[in-house]
N, C-alpha and C positions, 0 to 999 in steps of 0.2 A: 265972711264967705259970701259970693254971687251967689248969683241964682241958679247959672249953671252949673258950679261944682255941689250945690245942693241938690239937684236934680241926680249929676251922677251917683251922686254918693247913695241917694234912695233906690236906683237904679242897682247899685253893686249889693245894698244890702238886700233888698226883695231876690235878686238872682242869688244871693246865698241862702237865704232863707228856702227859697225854691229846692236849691242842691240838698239842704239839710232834709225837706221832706222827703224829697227823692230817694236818698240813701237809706232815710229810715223805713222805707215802703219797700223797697231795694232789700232790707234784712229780716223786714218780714215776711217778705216773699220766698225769700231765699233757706228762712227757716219753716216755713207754712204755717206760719200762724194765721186765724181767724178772729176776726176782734168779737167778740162777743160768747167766742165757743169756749166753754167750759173743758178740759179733762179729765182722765183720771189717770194715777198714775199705778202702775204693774212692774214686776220683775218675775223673773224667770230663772231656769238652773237647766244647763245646757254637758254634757260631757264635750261636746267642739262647737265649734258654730262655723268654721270654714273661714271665709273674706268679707262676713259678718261685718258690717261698721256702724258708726255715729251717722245718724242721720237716715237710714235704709227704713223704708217705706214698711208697717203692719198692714197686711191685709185681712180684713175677715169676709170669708167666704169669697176672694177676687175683690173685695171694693175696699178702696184706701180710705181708713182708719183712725191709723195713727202713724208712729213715727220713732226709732230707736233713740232715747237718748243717752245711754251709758252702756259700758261693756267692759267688766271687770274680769280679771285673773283671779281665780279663787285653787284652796288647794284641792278640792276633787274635783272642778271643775268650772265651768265659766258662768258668770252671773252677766246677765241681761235685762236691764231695764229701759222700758218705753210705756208714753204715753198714747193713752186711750180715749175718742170722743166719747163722751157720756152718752149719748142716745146709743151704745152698742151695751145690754146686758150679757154676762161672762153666766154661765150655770154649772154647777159640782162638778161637771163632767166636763171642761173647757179644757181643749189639748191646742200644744201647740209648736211649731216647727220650721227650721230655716229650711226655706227653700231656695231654688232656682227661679230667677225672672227672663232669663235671655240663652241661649247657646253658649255666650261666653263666660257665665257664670254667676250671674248677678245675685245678690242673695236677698232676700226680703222674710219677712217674717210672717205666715200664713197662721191666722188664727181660727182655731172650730168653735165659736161658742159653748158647744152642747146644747142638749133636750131636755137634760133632769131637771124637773123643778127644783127650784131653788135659786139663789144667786150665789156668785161662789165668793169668797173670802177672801176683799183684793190686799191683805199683812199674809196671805200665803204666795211663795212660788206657784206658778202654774207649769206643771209638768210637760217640758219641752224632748225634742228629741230634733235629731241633726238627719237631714235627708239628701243624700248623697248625690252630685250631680255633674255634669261634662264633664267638668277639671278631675273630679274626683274619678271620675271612672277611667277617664285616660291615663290619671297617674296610676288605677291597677291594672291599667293591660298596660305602663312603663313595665312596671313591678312584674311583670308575667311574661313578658318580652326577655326581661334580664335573665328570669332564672329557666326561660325554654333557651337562651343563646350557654346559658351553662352546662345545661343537661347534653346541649348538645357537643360541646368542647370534650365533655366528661364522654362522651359516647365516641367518639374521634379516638381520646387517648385510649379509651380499651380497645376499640379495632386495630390501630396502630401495633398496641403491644401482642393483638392475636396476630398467630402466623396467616397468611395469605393460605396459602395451602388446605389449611383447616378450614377458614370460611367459604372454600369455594368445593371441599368437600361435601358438608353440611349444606353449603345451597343447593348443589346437583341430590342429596340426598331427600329434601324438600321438596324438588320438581320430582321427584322419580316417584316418592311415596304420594303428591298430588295428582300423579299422572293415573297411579295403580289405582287411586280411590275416585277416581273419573272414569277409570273402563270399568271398575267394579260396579259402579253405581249405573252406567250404560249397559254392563252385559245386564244388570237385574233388575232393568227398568220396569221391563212387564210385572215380574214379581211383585217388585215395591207396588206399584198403582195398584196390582190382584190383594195385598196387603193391606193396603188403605183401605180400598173398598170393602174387605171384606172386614175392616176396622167399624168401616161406618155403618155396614150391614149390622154386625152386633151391636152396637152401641145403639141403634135405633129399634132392634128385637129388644134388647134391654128396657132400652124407654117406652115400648108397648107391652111388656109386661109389667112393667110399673106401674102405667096407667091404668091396666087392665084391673090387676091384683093390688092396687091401693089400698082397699081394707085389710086385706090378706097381710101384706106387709109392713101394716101398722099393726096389727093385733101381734103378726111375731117381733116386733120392736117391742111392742109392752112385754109381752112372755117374758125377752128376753132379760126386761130390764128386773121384772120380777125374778125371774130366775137369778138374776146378778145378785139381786137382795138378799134372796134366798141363801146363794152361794157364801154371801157374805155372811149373814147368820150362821150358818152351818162351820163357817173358819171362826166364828169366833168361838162358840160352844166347844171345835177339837182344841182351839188353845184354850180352854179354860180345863178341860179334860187334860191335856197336856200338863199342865201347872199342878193340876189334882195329881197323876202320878208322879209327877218330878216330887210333889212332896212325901206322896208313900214310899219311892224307894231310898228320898232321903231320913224316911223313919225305918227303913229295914237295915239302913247303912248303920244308922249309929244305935242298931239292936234294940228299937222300941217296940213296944210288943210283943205278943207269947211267938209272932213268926222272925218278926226279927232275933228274940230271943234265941229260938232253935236255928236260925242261921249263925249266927254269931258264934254259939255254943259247938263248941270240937267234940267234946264228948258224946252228945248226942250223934254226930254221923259218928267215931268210932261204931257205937252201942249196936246203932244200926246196920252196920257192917258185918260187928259181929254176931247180928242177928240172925242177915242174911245167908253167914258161912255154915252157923247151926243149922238153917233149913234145909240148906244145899246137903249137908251130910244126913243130915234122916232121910230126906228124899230118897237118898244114896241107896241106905241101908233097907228102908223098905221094898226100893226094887231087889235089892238084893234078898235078904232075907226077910219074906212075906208073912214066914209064920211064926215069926216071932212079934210079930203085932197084929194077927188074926189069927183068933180062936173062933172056930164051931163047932157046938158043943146040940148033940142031938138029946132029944126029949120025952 
C-alpha cells in the first residue's frame, strides 16, 4: 500500500469514527441524557392520560425534571412510569397530573412535590389525576352541539305534528295575558312604589325596635325557650298520667278490684234498681198516706 491510499484510508476511518460520535451525541440528545446525572425511577396510576406518550417531558412546579418512559394498559386503568432527577425530593403528600403544554394539546406531566415532612415511598404509585384540556373540551361542546341539533329535530317533529291553528291560538293568548299584565302592573304603578315603600318603612320601624328593645327581646327568647321546656315537661307528665289511666280502666275492664268487681257484676245494678223502685214507692206512699207513718202522741 502507497502512501497515499494510507493517508485516505486514515482519512475515511477518522471521518467514521467522527460520524460514530456524532450519532452517539445525536441519541443522547435526542433522549436528554446527562452524563453524570443520576435518576430516580417512579410510576403512577392514571384512570386516562389523553395523547400522553413515551418521551413527554415531568415537570415539577414549571421546571423540567424528568422524562416519561413507559405507559402501560392496565385493567382499571393506565400505568405510567418516568424518571426523576435525584436532586428533586417527592413528600407523603406528592400529587400528580397530565396536563396541557400548548393550545393544541400537548400533554406533559406536572409534578407537586408536597410540604409534609417526610419523603414519600418511591415502590408506591403516586396518586395521579387527568386534567382536561383544548381537545377535550372541544370534544364536549362536539358532544353538546349533537345532542342540542337533536333536541332541536325532536322540537321540529312536535310542532309539525301540532296543528298550526292551535299554536298560533296560544301565542295570541300569550301576548293578550302579557299585554293585560303590563297595563295591570302600569294602572298600579303608584300602588306598587306606595307598597314598597311603605314595605321599607316597616321593616326599618322593625329594625328600630329591635335595636331599641334588644334586651327586651332576648329576655322573651329565654321565657320562651323556658316555657318550651316547661311545656315539654308538662306533655310528658299528661302521658305518663295518660298511661296511668289506660292501665286503671284496663283493670276496671277485666273486673279487678272491689270497683271493677261491681262493674262487672249484673246483680248488683239489678239490686240497685230494685232498690231504687222500693224508695220510689214509699216515697209514694208517704205522700200519700202521712199518717200511717206519723204518730203524735201528746203527754
Amino acid at each position: 500500500m502507497n502512501q497515499t491510499s494510507r493517508a485516505a484510508a486514515i482519512q475515511v476511518g477518522i471521518a467514521g469514527l467522527m460520524a460514530l460520535v456524532v450519532m452517539i451525541l445525536g441519541v443522547v440528545w435526542l433522549k436528554e441524557y446527562r452524563l453524570g446525572q443520576k435518576k430516580t425511577y417512579y410510576f403512577s396510576r392514571f384512570e386516562e392520560v389523553g395523547s400522553l406518550s413515551e418521551g413527554d417531558p415531568v415537570a415539577v412546579r414549571g421546571v423540567k425534571k424528568g422524562v416519561v418512559t413507559a405507559i402501560l394498559l392496565e385493567d382499571q386503568g393506565v400505568r405510567v412510569e418516568f424518571d426523576l432527577q435525584r436532586d428533586v425530593v417527592l413528600h407523603p403528600d406528592v400529587e400528580l397530573r397530565v396536563t396541557n403544554k400548548g393550545f393544541l394539546g400537548e400533554k406533559y406531566l406536572a409534578l407537586d412535590p408536597g410540604v409534609t415532612p417526610g419523603a414519600f415511598d418511591s415502590k408506591k404509585p403516586i396518586p395521579g389525576r387527568f386534567q382536561s384540556g383544548v381537545p377535550e373540551v372541544i370534544s364536549g361542546a362536539g358532544d353538546l352541539i349533537t345532542e342540542a341539533t337533536e333536541l332541536s329535530s325532536r322540537l321540529n317533529l312536535m310542532l309539525d305534528a301540532m296543528d298550526p291553528a292551535t299554536i298560533e291560538k296560544a301565542a295570541k293568548n300569550v301576548e293578550k295575558a302579557s299585554t293585560s299584565l303590563a297595563q295591570t302592573i302600569e294602572a298600579n304603578r303608584q300602588n306598587l312604589h306606595l307598597a314598597v315603600a311603605d314595605f321599607r318603612s316597616a321593616a326599618k320601624k322593625l329594625n328600630s325596635i329591635a335595636s331599641t328593645n334588644e334586651a327586651e327581646v332576648k329576655a322573651s327568647i329565654s321565657d320562651f325557650g323556658n316555657a318550651s321546656r316547661k311545656l315539654s315537661t308538662l306533655s310528658d307528665q299528661l302521658s305518663s298520667t295518660a298511661t296511668s289511666l289506660d292501665r286503671v280502666v284496663m283493670r276496671l275492664d277485666r273486673g279487678e278490684g272491689s270497683l271493677g268487681k261491681a262493674i262487672q257484676d249484673s246483680t248488683l245494678y239489678l239490686e240497685m234498681r230494685e232498690t231504687l223502685r222500693n224508695t220510689n214507692e214509699l216515697v209514694k206512699d208517704i205522700k200519700k198516706n202521712p199518717k200511717r207513718y206519723l204518730k203524735i202522741g201528746l203527754f
